[in-house]
C-alpha positions in Angstrom: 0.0 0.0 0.0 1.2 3.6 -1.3 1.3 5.9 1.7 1.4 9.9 1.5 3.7 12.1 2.7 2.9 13.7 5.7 0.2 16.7 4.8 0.7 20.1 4.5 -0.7 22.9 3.2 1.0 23.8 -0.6 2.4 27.1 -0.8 1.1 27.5 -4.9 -2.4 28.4 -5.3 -2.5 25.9 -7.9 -2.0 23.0 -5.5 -4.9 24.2 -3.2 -6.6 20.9 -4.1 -4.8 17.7 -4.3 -6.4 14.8 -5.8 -6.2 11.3 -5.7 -6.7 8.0 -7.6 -8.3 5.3 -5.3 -7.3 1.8 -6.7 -8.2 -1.7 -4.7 -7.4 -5.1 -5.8 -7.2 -5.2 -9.2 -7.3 -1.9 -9.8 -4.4 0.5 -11.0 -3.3 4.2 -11.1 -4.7 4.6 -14.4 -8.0 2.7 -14.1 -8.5 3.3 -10.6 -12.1 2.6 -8.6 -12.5 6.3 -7.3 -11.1 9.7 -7.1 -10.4 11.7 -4.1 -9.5 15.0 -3.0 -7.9 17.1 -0.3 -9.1 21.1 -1.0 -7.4 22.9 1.4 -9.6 26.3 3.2 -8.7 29.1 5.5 -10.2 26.9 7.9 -8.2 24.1 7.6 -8.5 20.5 5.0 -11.5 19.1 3.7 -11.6 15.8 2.3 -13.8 14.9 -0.5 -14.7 11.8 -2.6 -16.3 11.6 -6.3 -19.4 9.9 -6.0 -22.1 8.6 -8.6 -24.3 11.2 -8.4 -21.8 13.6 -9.7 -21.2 15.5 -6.3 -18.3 15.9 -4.3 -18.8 14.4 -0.8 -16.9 14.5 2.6 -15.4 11.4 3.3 -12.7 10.5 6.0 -11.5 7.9 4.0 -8.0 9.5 3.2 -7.2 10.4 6.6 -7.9 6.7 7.4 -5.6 5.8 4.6 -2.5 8.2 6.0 -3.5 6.3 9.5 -2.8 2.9 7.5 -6.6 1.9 7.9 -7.4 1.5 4.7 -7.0 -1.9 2.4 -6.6 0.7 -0.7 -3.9 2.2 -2.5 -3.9 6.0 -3.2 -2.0 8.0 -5.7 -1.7 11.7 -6.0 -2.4 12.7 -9.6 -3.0 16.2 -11.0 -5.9 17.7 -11.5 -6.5 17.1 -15.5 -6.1 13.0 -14.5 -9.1 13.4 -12.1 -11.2 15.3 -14.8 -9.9 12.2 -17.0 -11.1 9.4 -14.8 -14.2 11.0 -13.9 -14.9 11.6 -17.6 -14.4 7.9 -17.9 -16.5 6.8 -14.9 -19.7 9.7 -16.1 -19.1 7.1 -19.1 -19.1 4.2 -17.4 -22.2 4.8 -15.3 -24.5 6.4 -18.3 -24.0 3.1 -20.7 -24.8 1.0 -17.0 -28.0 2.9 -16.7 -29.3 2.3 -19.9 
């Protein structure tokens, strides 16, 4: 399992958001099972997950991977890989519902 490094809050405006490619067993980097991402706020982190219904949820599931709770590995990709994936899973999930 892939672990982070520790957190901290990027100095770029660019990297106020860091996002990340969830893959489980048989999954990989590039065709990975879920996207995360880390959006980082006056107020402090806020942890998000891409879900099917095309929102961004708050999910804990990436400080529970930095704890070493989680059976998943997680890789940081940039922001045009997520939009990638998740282009990819929108087509995934409109040829399922049909």
């Amino acid at each position: 399992m892939s672990q982070p490094d520790q957190p901290h809050e990027p100095t770029s405006p660019s990297k106020r958001v860091q996002y990340y490619a969830i893959a489980g067993r048989g999954d990989t980097r590039d065709d990975p099972s879920g996207v995360a991402r880390r959006r980082f706020t006056p107020e402090g982190s806020i942890d998000e997950t891409f879900r099917r219904d095309q929102t961004w949820v708050r999910n804990s599931v990436l400080i529970e991977w930095e704890d070493g709770e989680m059976g998943l590995d997680f890789y940081e990709i940039s922001e045009a890989e997520a939009e990638e994936i998740i282009e990819r899973f929108r087509a995934r999930w409109a040829a399922a519902d049909q």
